[in-house]
N, C-alpha and C positions, 0 to 999 in steps of 0.2 A: 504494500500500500504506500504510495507515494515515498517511492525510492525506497522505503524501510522492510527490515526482513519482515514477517509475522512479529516475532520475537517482538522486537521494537515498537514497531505499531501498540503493542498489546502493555509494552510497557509506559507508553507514552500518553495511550486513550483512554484516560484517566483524567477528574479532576483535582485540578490545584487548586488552594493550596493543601488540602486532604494526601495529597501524594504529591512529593515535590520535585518527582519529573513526570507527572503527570501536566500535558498540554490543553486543558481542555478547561478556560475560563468561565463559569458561573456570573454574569454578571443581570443583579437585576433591576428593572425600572421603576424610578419610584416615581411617580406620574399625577397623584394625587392625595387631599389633606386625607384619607383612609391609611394610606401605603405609608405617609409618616408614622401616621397614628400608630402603627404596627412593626415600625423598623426596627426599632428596640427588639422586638420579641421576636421576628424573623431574623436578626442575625446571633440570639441567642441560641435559638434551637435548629436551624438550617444548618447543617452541615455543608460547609463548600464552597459559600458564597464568596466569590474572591473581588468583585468588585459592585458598585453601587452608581449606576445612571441614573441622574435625574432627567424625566421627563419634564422640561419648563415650558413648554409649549401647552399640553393641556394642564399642567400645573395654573398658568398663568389664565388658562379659561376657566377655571373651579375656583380662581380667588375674583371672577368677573373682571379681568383686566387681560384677554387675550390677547396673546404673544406679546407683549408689556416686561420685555423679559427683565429691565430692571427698575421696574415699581417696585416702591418698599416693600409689600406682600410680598410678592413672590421671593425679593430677596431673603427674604425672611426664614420664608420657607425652605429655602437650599439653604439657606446655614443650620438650622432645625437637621435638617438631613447630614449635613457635615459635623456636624456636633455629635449625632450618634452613632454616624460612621467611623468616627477619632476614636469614642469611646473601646471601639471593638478593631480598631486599627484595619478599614476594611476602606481600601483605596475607592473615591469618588470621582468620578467621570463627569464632565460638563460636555453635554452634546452642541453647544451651536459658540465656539470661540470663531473670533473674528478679531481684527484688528483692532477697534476700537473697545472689546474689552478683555482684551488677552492679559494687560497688567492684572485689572482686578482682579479674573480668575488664577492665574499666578499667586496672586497678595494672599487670595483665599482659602491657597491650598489645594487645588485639585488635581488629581496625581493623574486623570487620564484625561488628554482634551481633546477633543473632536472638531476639526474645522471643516469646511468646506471646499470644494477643490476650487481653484483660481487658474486660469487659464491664461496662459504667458507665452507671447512669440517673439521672442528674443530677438532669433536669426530675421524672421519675417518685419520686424521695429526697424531693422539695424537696414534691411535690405530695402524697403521704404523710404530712408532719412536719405541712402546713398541714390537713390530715385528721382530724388525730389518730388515725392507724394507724401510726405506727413502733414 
């Protein structure tokens, strides 16, 4: 299976951090005030969970201020979730970094960041400017 003998496969297709060469990340979304409400108690008794997404999108539609990703609510709300994440040292994801707030997620602590793809023609700029079409 993907280049690995059986053997490997079998030692690999496993979750982390439960098995620590085990490849296979547990990560789960917390997407609403229910799924705080319950963080606590899902990273007590779930075996496995190696990291923590917040969904801020419908987050932000359950605090009435959709995609408002930082209104005080919601901010609020992912620090509530990163508070309990710390507690059990369970790395948190922020799904939508972008340039304008990479520091603060940074400042905040978020150990997994998700951007967007950006789409860049370098050679096609350079070959443009030398045109004289920019």
């Amino acid at each position: 299976y993907w280049g690995l003998t059986q053997q490997e496969y079998y030692e690999r297709a496993d979750v982390w951090p439960l098995n620590p060469k085990g490849e296979i990340l547990v990560t789960l979304m917390i997407e609403d005030l229910e799924g705080i409400a319950n963080l606590r108690d899902m990273l007590k008794e779930v075996p496995g969970i190696g990291a923590i997404m917040i969904g801020e999108g419908d987050l932000s539609q359950e605090l009435g201020v959709p995609r408002q990703y930082e209104h005080p609510e919601v901010l609020e709300a992912m620090r509530q979730v990163r508070a309990v994440c710390g507690e059990f040292k369970v790395p948190v994801a922020h799904p939508h970094v972008e340039t304008a707030n990479v520091q603060r997620v940074v400042d905040e602590g978020y150990q997994l960041l998700f951007c967007g793809p950006s789409r860049t023609y370098p050679t096609l700029d350079k070959a443009r400017q030398l045109a004289g079409r920019t």
